[in-house]
N, C-alpha and C positions, 0 to 999 in steps of 0.2 A: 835580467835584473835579479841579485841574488834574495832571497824571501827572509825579511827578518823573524828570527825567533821569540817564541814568547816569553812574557816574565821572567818562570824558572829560568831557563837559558842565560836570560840579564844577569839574572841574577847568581847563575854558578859562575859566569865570565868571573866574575868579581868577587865570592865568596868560595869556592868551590866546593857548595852545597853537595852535590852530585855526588864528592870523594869523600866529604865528611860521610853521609848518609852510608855509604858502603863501610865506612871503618868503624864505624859507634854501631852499627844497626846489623842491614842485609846481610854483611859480610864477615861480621863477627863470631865464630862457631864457638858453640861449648859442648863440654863433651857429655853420652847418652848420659853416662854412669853419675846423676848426679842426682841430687834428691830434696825434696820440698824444701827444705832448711838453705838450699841456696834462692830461695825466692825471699827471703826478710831483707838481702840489700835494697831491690826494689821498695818493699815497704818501710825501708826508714825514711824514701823520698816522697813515698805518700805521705805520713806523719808529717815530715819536715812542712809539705805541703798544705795539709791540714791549720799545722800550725801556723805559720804566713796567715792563710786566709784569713782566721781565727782573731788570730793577735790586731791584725789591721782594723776588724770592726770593733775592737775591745778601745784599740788607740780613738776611735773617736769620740769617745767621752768619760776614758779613765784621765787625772788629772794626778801629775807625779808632784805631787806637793803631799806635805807631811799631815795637814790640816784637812787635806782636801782627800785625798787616796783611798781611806777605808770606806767612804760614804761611796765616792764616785764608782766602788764593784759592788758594793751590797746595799745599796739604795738605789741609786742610781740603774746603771747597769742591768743589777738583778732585779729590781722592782720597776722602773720608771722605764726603760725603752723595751717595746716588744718585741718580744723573741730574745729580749739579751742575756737572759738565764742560759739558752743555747750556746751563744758563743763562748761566755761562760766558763759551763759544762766541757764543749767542747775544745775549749783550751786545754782545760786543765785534765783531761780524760786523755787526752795527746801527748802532753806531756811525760805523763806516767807512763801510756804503752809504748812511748818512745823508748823509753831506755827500757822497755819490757824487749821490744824487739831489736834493741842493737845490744844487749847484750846475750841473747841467740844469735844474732850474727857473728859475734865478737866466738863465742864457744863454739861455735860448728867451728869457726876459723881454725882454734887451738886444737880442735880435735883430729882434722881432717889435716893437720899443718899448713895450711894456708899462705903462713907467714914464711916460709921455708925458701930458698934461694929459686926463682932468681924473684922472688916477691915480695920482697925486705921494703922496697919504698909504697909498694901497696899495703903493705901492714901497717908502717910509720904513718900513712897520708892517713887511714881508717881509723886509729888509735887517736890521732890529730882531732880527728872529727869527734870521738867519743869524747876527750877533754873540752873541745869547744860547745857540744851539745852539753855536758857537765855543769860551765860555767854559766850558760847563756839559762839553765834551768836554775839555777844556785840564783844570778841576779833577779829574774824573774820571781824569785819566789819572795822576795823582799817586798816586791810590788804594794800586792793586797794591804799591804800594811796593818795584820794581824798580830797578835799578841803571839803565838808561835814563829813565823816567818821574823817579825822583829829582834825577838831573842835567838832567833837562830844566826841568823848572820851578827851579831850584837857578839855570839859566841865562837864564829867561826872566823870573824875578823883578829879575835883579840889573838888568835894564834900565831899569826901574823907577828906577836910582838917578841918569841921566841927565837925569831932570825937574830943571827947576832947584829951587832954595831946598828944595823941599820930600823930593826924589827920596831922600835915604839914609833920611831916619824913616819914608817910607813903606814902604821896602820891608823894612825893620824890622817896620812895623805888618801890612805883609801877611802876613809870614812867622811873626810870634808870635814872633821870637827871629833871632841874628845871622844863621844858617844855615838851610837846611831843616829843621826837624824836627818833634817829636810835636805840636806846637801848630800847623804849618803843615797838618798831614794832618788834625787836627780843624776847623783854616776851614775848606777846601777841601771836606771833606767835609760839612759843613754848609748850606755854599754847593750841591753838586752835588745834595744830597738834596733841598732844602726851597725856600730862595730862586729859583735857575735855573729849575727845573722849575715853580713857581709863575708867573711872566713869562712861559715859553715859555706859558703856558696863557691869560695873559690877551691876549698879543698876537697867540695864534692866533685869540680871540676878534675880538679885533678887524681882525685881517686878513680874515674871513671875512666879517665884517660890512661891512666898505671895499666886498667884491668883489662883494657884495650889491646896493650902493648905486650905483655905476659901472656896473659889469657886466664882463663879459670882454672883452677884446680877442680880436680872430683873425686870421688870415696876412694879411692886406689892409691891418691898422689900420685901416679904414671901421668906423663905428661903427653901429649899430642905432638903428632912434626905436623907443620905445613900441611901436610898430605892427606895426613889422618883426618885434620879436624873438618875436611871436606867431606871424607868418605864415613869416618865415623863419625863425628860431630851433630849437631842442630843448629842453624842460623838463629841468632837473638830476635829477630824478626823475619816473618811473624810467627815462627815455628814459636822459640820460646815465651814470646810476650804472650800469644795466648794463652799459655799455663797460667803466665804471672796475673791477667784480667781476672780467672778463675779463684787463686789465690788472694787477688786483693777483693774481690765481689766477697769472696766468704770472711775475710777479714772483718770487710767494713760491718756486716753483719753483728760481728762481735764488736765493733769499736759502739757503733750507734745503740745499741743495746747496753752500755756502760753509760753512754751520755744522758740516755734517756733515764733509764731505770736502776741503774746501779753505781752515779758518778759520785757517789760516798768516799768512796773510798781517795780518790784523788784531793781531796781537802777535808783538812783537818779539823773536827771540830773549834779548837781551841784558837783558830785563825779566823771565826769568826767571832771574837774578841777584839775590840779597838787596840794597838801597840798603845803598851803601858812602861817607861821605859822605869815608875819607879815599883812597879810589882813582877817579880820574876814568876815564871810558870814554876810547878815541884818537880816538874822533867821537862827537860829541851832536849828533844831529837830532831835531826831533819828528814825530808820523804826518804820512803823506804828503799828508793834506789841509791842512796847514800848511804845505809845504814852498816850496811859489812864495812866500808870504809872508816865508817864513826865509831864503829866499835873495836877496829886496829888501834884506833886513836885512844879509846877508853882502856882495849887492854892491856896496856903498858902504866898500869895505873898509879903505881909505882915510881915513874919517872916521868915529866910535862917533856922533858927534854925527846928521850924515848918515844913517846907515845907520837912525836909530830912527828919525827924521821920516819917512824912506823905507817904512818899515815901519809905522808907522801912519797913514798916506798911502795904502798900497797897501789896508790893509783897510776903509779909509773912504768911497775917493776915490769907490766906483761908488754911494752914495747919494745922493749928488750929481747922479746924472746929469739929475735932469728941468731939472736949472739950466744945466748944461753943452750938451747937444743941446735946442735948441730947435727944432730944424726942424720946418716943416711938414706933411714927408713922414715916416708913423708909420713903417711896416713896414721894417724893411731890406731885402727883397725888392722893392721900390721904389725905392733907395737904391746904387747902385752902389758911389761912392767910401765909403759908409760898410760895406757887404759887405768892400770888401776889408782895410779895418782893424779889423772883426771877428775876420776869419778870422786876420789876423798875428796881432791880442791872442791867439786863442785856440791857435795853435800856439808863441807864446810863454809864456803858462803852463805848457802843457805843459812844454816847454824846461826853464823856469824848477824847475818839480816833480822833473824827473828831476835837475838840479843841485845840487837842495839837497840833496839826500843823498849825495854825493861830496866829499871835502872840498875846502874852498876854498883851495887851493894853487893855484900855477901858472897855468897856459893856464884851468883852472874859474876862478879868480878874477877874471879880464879878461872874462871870458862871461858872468861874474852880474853881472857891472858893464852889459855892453851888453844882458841878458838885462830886466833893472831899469828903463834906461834906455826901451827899447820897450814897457815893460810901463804910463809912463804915457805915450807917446807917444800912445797908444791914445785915453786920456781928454781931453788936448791939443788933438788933434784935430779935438777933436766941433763946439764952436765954428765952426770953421773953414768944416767940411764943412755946417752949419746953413745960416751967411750965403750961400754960394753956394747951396744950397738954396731958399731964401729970393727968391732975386734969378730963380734959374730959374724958381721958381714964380711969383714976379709979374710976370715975360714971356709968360707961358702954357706954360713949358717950350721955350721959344727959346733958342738959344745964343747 
């Protein structure tokens, strides 16, 4: 009589547990040559993770009504149930290192060419996720129902009305009504609960799955055969995860250390203000991982028309890249003339970050104008730097 198998067994007949497990995990090699900065993809699923947890004990007694909102986080919430200062804190301390750390993911990317053939839909699904994490933070911040958050999206909708033909009844349709109000906080909050978080889920699936199929890049851009990533390589488990345990253990270190003692920064004074829709703040900015983007927007100050195309231009353009950089040298550490317009791009975001939250008068306004300006020089560029690439390499690197 033949011995039935246990559970697992049942259960790979009908799932094939057993082959997944070998293709996501055991059997996944990445190569030696590669260095901390490829461990922040892992941590934007702790975050991501953080934030679920986070969000769900907030949902139990935030109320998305316009009357109800501001009391139900800062009465409520932060005064009235224990511990709820923590969840709190730790939403919103989450939030902000979240795009702290997907945009080090997103630049080791650019640097290392990441995005470079055949990794074009690993780039696309990754970039996917940075616009849905984007959004799902954009509605979320409406939440609190603060006198900042209120007027921020109050200002980022009405952009909305620049689209031709269509632009005033949309931003009618997104708002539920002329102005911000109780019909805009129950989209948004619809959208931040259920939809957002849904797509980050399924395009995390399939970013994972891309990276499965390709494999990783490493500091060289030389690629593995079959062969190699056995002999040279490390298996994702347990070889590499245990790095990554180590990486996120010193992480959370620093995350909990922000929640507790330094979560200032992730909320804005002036959002602990009731929404006032008939007193404007003397400056509307949004959080400061928006800010290089707002300030594309401001520095075209000159033209509304300009300034939007600039603006979603700026948050578009780097998806683009496997079409823009064609060259056939992967790594920017290989890459001289493209190192150095790396490093510009990346001390003018900075630039651009610290600008946006200054108001755009004066000597700031001609800055964001040239700040803007260098910010697609960057992308401009890449073409350029490819074909001379290009011509060196089929010299044999001859001048």
């Amino acid at each position: 009589m033949e011995k039935k198998g246990g559970f697992m067994d049942w259960l790979d007949e009908r799932l094939a547990i057993r082959q997944l497990w070998k293709v996501m995990m055991s059997e996944y090699y990445l190569p030696k040559n590669i260095n901390f900065l490829w461990s922040f993809g892992v941590l934007t699923i702790l975050v991501f993770v953080i934030l679920v947890i986070s969000g769900i004990f907030l949902l139990m007694y935030y109320k998305p009504d316009a009357k109800m909102a501001f009391d139900s986080v800062n009465k409520t919430i932060m005064m009235d149930v224990a511990y709820g200062w923590v969840f709190r804190h730790t939403h919103a301390v989450a939030a902000s290192i979240m795009f702290l750390v997907l945009f080090i993911h997103i630049v080791r990317g650019i640097y290392y060419g990441s995005y470079k053939a055949p990794r074009e839909v690993l780039w696309l699904t990754g970039y996917i996720l940075f616009v849905l994490m984007s959004a799902t933070a954009f509605t979320g911040y409406l939440l609190p129902w603060g006198q900042m958050s209120y007027w921020a999206a109050q200002t980022i909708t009405t952009l909305f009305e620049k689209i031709p033909f269509i632009g005033p009844d949309l931003v009618i349709w997104i708002r539920g009504n002329y102005i911000v109000e109780d019909a805009t906080l129950t989209r948004f909050f619809a959208l931040h609960v259920t939809l957002l978080p849904a797509l980050i889920l399924v395009f995390t699936a399939i970013h994972m799955y891309a990276v499965r199929i390709v494999g990783s890049n490493n500091e060289d851009g030389i690629p593995l055969t079959k062969e190699e990533k056995k002999t040279k390589g490390i298996p994702f488990w347990p070889v590499f995860m245990s790095k990554e345990y180590f990486v996120m253990s010193v992480f959370l270190l620093f995350f909990f250390y922000l929640v507790f003692f330094n979560y200032q920064f992730a909320m804005d004074p002036v959002n602990f203000q009731p929404a006032n829709y008939l007193q404007t703040p003397p400056h509307i900015y949004p959080e400061w991982y928006f800010l290089a983007f707002y300030e594309v927007l401001r520095g075209f100050f000159f033209s509304q028309n300009l300034g939007l195309i600039a603006f979603v231009a700026s948050m578009f353009i780097a998806m683009f890249l496997p079409w823009l950089d064609t060259s056939p040298i992967v790594s920017g550490k290989h890459r001289p003339m493209f190192k150095v317009m790396f490093w510009i791009f990346i001390l003018d975001f900075l630039f651009l970050t610290i600008l946006g939250k200054l108001p755009p008068t004066g000597l700031f306004a001609w800055l964001g104008f040239v700040g803007a300006i260098v910010y697609f020089v960057f992308f401009f560029s890449l073409p350029i730097i490819s074909a001379i690439e290009k011509k060196k390499v089929a010299s044999g690197g001859r001048q």
